[in-house]
N, C-alpha and C positions, 0 to 999 in steps of 0.2 A: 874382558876375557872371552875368548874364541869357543866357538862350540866345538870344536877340535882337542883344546886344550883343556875343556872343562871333558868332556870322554876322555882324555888320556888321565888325568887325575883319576875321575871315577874307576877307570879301568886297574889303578893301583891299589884301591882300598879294596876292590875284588880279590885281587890274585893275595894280598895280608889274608882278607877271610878266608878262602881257600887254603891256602899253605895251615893258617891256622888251625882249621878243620880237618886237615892231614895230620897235625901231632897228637891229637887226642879227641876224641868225642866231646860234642860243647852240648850246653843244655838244650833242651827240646826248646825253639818258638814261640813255643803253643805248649803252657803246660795240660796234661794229660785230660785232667777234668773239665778243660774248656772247649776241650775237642769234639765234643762231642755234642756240645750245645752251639755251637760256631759252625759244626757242618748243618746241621738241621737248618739254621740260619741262612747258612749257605744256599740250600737248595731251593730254599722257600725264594731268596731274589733272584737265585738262578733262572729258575722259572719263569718268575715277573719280565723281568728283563727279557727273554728268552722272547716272550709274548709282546711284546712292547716292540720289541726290534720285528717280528715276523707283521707286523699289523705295519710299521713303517719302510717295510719294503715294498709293500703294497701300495704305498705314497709316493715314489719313487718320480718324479715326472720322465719320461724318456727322452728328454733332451738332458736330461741332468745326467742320466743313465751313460749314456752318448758320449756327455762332455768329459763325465770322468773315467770311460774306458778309455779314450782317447789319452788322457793326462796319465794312467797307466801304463799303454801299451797295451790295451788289448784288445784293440778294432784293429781288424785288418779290410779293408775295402767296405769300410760301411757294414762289417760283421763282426759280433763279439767271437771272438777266439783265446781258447783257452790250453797252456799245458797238463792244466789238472784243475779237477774241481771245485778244490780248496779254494781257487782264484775265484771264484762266483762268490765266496762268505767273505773274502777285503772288498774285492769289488763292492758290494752290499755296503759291509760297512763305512766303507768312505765315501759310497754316494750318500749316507743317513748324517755323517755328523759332517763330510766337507762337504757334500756336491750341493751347488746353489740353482735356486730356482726363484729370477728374478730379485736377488739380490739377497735369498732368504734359505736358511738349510732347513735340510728335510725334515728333521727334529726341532729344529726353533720352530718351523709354521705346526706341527702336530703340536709342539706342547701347547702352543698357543690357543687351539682348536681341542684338546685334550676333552675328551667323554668322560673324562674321570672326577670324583668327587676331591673336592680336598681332603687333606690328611689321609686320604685310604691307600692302601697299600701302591697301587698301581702309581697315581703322583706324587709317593715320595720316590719310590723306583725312576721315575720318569725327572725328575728332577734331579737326581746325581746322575742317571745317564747325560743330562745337560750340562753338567759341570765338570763330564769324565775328562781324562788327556791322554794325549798320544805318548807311549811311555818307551824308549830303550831298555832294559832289566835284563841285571846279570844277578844269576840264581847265587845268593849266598848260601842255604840252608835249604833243606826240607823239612817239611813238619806234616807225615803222613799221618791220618789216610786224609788231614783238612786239605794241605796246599806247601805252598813255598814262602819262603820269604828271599827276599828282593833288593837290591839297589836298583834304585831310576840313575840312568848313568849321566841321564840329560840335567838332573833334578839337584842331584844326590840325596834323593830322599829313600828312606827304607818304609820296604810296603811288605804288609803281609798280603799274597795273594792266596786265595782259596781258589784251589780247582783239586778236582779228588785224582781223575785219572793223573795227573802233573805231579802229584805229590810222589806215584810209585814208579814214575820214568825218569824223571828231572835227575841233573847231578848239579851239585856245586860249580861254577864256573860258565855253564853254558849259559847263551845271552839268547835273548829273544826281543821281539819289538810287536807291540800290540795296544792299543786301547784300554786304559784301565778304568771302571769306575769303582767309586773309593764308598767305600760306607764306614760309619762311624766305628766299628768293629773289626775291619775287614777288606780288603779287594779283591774284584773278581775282574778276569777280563771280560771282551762281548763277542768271547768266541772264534776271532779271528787273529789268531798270534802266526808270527814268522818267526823262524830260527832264523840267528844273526850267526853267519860263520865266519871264519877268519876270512873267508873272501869275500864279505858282505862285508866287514867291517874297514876291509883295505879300499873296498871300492868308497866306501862313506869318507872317508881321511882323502881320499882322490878327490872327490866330487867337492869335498869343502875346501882341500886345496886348490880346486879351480875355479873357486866360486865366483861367480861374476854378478849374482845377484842378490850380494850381503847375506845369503845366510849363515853363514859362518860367523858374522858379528851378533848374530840374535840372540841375548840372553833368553834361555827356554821356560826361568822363571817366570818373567815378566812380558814372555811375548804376547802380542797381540794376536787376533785368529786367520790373518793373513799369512804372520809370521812362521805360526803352529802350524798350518797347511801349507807351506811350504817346506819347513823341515821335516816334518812326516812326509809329506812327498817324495823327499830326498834318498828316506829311509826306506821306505816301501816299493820304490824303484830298485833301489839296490840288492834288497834279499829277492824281488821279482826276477831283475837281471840274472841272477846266479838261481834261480829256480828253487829256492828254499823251499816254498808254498808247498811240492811236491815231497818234502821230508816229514808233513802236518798228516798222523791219523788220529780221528777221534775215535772214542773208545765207548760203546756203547754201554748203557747199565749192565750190570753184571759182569762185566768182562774182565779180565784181569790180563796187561799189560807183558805179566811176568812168564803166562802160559802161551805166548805168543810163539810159534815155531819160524827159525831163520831165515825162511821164505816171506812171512809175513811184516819182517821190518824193511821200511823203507831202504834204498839206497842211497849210500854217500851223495852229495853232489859230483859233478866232475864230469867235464864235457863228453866221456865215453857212457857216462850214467846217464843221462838226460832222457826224457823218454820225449817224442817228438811232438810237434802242437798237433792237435787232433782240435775237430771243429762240435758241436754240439751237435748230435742228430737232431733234424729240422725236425721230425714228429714230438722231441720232447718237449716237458713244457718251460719255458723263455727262464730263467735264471731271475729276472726283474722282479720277478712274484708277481706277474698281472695274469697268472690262469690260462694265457692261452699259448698256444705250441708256439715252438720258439720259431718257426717259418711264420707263421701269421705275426709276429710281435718285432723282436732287435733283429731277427733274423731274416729278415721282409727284403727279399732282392729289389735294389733301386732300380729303376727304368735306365738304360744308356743313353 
């Protein structure tokens, strides 16, 4: 079965949950009492992870940095360039679980090297972060104020995701594509999610209809991690191309989504929306997480 044909299946048992969730209210997720013990949980490996990924950006080697702006699209003359911010946190996270350094990813060489004791909080964190996968998910349900729950469209697997601001924006039906790690209770993402929109998803059904490089035949079960960074690549190109990255605002403690005034929500996508590439001011500091201004670091004009 084609990964084309296994999204268009998933993409069916969506649009049932949704119609279904139009005729009537369905039960809560996440019954009422466990919500409350599930976010605490939440925040506690929010954090860890949180911590875990900031310390491994710092590991970053800049030729890996390099390699996989390039594999995105977002070097232009030997300089990172960006439409929006958002793009420095996938950036990030796809040099930490794809970008190779000598054969090795950035999180395989840290766990291996891990300052942590066993069993303690930090490597168990560290160790689903190593097992996480690159996920398509189309929102079937909300379950505020924990999170969503989920079909993997790549998978067909149903995931309960915890994120708090997500649980009071999300609707049924919208799809997204990000990073999931799984905990025995739970998933969260690592922060770096894309809206998948119908023109993300036309261009993915293009891209795998002209595949030339099998990934269309990859079951996503069973892929290998060559396999996996490829088809994430696929997908992360595609909400890139159509600029999704720039419909992503995080939502600071406290804030609340709902008191948001018209001004403050992003704009549609749509070639007259777009807002232009703008380059990082050379005085800040490098996106890489190595501490020093972005002219002294990725930003370093080459000799002619």
């Amino acid at each position: 079965m084609s990964v084309s044909s296994v999204l268009l299946d998933g993409m069916r048992g969506v649009v049932d949950c949704v119609q279904a969730a139009r005729r009537g209210p369905l039960p809560p997720p996440v019954p009422a009492v466990e919500c409350t013990r599930l976010l605490e949980e939440y925040r506690r490996t929010r954090a860890i992870t949180s911590k875990l990924a900031n310390r491994m950006v710092r590991e970053i080697p800049k030729s890996t940095l390099q390699a996989c702006a390039e594999t995105l699209g977002m070097m232009v003359r030997d300089t990172l360039v960006f439409d929006d911010l958002s793009k420095a946190d996938i950036l990030m996270d796809y040099c930490i679980f794809f970008g190779l350094d000598r054969g090795v990813t950035v999180i395989s060489r840290f766990a291996a090297t891990s300052p942590y004791p066993e069993g303690s909080a930090e490597a168990l964190a560290l160790q689903v972060m190593c097992n996480s996968k690159y996920r398509l998910l189309a929102v079937t349900a909300t379950a505020p104020p924990l999170g969503i729950e989920a079909i993997d469209l790549l998978r067909n697997e149903r995931r309960l995701i915890a994120d708090e601001s997500f649980s009071r924006t999300a609707v049924p039906g919208i799809l997204l594509a990000s990073r999931i790690i799984d905990t025995p209770e739970f998933s969260t993402t690592t922060g770096a999610a894309l809206p998948v929109t119908p023109e993300v998803l036309e261009e993915i059904w293009h891209q795998l209809d002209a595949d030339r490089r099998s990934i269309n035949s990859i079951d996503p079960r069973t892929a290998t991690f060559e396999q996996e960074v490829a088809l994430s690549t696929l997908i992360i190109s595609a909400a890139l191309k159509h600029h999704t990255s720039s419909r992503v605002r995080y939502v600071t403690p406290g804030e609340d989504p709902e008191e948001w005034n018209e001004d403050d929500w992003l704009p549609p996508s749509g070639p007259d929306k777009l807002s232009p590439s703008r380059r990082i001011p050379r005085n800040d500091p490098c996106p890489c997480g190595s501490n020093l201004k972005y002219k002294n670091c990725c930003g370093r004009r080459k000799p002619v």
